[in-house]
Backbone as a ProteinNet text record, in pm:
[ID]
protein_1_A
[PRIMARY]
XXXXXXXXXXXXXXXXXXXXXXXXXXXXXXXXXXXXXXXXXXXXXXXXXXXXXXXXXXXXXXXXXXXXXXXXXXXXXXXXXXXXXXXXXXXXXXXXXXXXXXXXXXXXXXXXXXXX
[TERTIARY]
1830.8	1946.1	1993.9	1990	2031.8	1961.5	1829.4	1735.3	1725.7	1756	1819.4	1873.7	1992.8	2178.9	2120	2054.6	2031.7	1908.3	1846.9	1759.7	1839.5	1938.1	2061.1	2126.7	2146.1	2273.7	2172	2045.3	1941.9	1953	1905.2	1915.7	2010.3	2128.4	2286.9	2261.2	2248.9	2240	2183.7	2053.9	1950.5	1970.8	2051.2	2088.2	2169.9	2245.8	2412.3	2400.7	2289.9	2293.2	2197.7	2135.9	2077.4	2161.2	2210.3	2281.3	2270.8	2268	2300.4	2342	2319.2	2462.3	2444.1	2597.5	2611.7	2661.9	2599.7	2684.8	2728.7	2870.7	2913.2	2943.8	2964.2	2960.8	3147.3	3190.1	3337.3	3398.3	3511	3608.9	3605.9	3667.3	3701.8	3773.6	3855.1	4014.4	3997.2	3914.1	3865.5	3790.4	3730.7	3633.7	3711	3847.7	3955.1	4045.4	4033.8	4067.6	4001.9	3857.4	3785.7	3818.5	3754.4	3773.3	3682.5	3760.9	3747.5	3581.1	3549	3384.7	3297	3346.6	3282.9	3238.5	3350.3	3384.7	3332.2	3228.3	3212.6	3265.1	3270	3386.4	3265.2	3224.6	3163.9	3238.8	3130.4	3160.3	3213.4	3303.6	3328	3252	3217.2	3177.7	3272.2	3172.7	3265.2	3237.2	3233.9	3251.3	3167.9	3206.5	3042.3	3007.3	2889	2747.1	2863.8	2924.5	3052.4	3125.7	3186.2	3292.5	3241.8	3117	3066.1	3014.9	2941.6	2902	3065.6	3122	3248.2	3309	3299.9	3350.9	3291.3	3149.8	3080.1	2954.7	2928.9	2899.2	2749.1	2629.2	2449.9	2437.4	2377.8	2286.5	2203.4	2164.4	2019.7	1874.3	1904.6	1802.7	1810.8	1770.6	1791.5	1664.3	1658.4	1548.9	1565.6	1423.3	1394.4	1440.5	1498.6	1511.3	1452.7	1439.8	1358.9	1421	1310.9	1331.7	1398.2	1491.2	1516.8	1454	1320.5	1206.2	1333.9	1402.5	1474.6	1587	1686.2	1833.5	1854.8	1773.3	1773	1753.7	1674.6	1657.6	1661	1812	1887.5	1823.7	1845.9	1768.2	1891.1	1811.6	1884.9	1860.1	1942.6	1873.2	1970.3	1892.9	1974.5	1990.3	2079.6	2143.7	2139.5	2038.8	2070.4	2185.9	2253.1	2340.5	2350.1	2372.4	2349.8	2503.8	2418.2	2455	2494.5	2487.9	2459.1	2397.2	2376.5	2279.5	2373	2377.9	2450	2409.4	2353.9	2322.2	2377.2	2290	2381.4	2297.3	2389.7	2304.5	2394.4	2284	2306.8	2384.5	2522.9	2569.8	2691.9	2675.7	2786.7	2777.5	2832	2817.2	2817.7	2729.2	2714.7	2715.5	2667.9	2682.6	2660.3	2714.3	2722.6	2698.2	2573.7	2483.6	2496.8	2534.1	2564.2	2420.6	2337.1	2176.7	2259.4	2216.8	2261.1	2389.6	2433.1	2589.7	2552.6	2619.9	2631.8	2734.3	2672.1	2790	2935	3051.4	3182.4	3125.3	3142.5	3169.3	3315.2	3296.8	3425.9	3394.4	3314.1	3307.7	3211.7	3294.4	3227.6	3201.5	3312.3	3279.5	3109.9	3076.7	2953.3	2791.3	2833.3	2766.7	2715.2	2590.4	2553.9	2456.6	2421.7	2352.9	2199.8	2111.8	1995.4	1939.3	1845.5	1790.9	1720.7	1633.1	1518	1411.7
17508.3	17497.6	17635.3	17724	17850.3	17922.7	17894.7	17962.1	17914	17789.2	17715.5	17734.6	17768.6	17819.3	18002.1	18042.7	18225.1	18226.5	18065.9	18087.4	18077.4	17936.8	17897	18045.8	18067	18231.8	18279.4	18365.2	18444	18357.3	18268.3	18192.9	18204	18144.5	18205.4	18316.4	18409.9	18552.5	18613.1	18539.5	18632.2	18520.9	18382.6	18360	18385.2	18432.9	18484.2	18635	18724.5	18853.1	18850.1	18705.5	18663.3	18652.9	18732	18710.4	18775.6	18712.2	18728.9	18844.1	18967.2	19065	19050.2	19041.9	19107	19172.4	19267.7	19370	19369.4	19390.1	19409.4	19513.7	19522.5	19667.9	19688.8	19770.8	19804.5	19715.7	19686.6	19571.4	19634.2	19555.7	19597.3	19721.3	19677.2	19734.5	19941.6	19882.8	20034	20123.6	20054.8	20184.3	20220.7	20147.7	20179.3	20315.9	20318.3	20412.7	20534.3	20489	20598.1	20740.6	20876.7	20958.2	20963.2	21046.1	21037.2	21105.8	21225.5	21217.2	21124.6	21000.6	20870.6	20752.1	20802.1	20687	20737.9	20605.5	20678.2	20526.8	20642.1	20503.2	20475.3	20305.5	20246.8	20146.1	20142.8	20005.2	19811.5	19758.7	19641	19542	19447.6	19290.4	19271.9	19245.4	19202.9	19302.4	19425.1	19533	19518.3	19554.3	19585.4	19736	19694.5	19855.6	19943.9	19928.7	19999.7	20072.3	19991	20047.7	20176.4	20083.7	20180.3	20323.7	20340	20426.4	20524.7	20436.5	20518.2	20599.6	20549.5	20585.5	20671.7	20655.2	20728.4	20815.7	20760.7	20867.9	20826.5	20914.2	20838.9	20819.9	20723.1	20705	20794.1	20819.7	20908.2	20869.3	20729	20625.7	20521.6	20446.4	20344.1	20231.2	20123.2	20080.2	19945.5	19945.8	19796.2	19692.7	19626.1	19459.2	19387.8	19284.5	19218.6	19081.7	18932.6	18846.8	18801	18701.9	18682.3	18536	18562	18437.1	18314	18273.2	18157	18179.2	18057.6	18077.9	18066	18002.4	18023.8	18152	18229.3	18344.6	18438.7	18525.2	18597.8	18727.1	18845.4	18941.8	19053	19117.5	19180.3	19343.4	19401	19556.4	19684.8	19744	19809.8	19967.2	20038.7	20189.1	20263.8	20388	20468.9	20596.5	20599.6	20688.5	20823.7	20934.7	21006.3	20924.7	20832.3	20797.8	20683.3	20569.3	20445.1	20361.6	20276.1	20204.6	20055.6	20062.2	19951.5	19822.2	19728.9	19656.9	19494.7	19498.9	19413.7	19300.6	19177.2	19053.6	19068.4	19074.8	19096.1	19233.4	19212.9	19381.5	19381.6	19291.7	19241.7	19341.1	19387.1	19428.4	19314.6	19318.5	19183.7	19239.7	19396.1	19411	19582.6	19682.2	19815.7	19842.4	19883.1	19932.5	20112.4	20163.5	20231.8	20277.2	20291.3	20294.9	20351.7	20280.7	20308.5	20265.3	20174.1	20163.1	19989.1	19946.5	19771.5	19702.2	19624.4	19558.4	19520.5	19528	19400.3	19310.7	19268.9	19130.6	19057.4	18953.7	18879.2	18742.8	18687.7	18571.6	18584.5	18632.3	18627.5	18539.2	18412.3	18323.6	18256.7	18296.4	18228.6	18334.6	18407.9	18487.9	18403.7	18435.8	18379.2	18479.6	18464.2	18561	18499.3	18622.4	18554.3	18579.2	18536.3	18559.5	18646.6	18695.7	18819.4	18737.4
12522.2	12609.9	12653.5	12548.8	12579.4	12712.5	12665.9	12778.3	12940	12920.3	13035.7	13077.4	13084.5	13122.7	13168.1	13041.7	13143.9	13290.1	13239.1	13357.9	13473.3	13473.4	13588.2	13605.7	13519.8	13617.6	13676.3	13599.9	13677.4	13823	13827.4	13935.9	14016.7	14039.6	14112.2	14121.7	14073.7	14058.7	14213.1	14206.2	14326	14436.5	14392.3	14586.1	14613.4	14515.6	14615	14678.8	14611.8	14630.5	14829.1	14815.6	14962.6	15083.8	15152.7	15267.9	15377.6	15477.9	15623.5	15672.8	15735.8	15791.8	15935.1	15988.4	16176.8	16192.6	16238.3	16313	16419.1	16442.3	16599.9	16673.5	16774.9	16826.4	16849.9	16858.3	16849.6	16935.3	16880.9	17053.8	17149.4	17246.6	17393.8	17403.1	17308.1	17330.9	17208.6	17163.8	17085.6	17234.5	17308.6	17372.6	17496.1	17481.5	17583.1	17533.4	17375.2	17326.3	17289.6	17310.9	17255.5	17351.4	17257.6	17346.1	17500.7	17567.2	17737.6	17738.7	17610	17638	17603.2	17546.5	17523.8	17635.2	17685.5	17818	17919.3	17998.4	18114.2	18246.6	18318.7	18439	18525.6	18540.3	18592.3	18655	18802	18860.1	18828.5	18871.4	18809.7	18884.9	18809.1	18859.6	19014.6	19094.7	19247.8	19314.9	19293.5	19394.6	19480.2	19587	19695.3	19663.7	19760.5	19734.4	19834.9	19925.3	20004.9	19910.5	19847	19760.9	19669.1	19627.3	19483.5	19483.1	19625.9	19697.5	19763.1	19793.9	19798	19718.3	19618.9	19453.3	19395.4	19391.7	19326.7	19349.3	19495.3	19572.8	19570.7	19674.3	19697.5	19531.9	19487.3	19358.1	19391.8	19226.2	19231.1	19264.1	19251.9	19286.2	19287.2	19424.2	19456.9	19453.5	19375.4	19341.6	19468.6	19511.6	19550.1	19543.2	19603.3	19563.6	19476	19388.7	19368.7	19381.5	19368.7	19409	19590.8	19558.9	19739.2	19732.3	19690.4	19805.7	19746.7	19716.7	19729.6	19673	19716.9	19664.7	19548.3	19461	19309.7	19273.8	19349.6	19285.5	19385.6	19395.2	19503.8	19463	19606.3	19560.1	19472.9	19361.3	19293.9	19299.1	19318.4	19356.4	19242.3	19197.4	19095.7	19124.2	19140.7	19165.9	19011	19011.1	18927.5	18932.2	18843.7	18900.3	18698.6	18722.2	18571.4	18520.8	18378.8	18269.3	18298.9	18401.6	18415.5	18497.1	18519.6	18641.3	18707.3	18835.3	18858.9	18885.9	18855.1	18919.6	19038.2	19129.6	19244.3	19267.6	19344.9	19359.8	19518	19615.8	19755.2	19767.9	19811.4	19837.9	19729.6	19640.7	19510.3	19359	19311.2	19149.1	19087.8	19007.3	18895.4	18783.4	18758	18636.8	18618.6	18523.8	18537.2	18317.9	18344.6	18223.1	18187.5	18048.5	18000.5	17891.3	17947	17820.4	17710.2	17626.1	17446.1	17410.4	17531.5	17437.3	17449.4	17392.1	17394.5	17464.6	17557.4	17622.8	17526.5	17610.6	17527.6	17483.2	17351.1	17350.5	17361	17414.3	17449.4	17388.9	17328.5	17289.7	17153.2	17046.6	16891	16858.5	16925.6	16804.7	16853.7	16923.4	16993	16938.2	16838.1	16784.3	16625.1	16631.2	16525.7	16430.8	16292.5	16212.3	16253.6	16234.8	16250.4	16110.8	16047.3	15917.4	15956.4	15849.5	15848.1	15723.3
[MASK]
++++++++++++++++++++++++++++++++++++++++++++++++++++++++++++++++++++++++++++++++++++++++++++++++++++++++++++++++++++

């Protein structure tokens, strides 16, 4: 019986020490605070290629379209600019990329652990 009961803890032992980790990347509201050499000011969702170009002046490179051939799949054309890339669906911002940083999240609870 004895040996039984130390096998059960051994046991508990090494599945509880078994777990899951997520990491998240800082809130919203932190990289609003971070310092100003952290932050870099990019284009918002909506803008036109007018505006952005207004703002921020020729990209360094302007890539091709891709897609178009149908309305399911509109053409998307993406602006390099030093230290982010914009990307557009027609003459629209849909979305403004920071290489190496991680988008907001705004919806954790929709985050899940993955195993390893």
């Amino acid at each position: 019986m004895k040996h039984c009961l130390i096998a059960l803890l051994i046991g508990a032992a090494a599945t509880a020490a078994c777990a899951d980790e997520l990491a998240l990347p800082a809130p919203a509201d932190a990289a609003v605070n971070a310092p100003s050499s952290e932050s870099v000011a990019v284009p918002h969702k909506g803008e036109t290629m007018q505006a952005v170009r207004h703002q921020f002046g020729e990209p360094q490179l302007k890539h091709a379209a891709v897609g178009g051939d149908a309305p399911r799949h509109p053409p998307i054309t993406r602006w390099d600019y030093n230290g982010f890339s914009v990307f557009f669906e027609h003459a629209h911002v849909v979305d403004s990329v920071v290489p190496d940083r991680p988008p907001p999240v705004y919806h954790s609870e929709q985050l899940q652990a993955v195993s390893q």
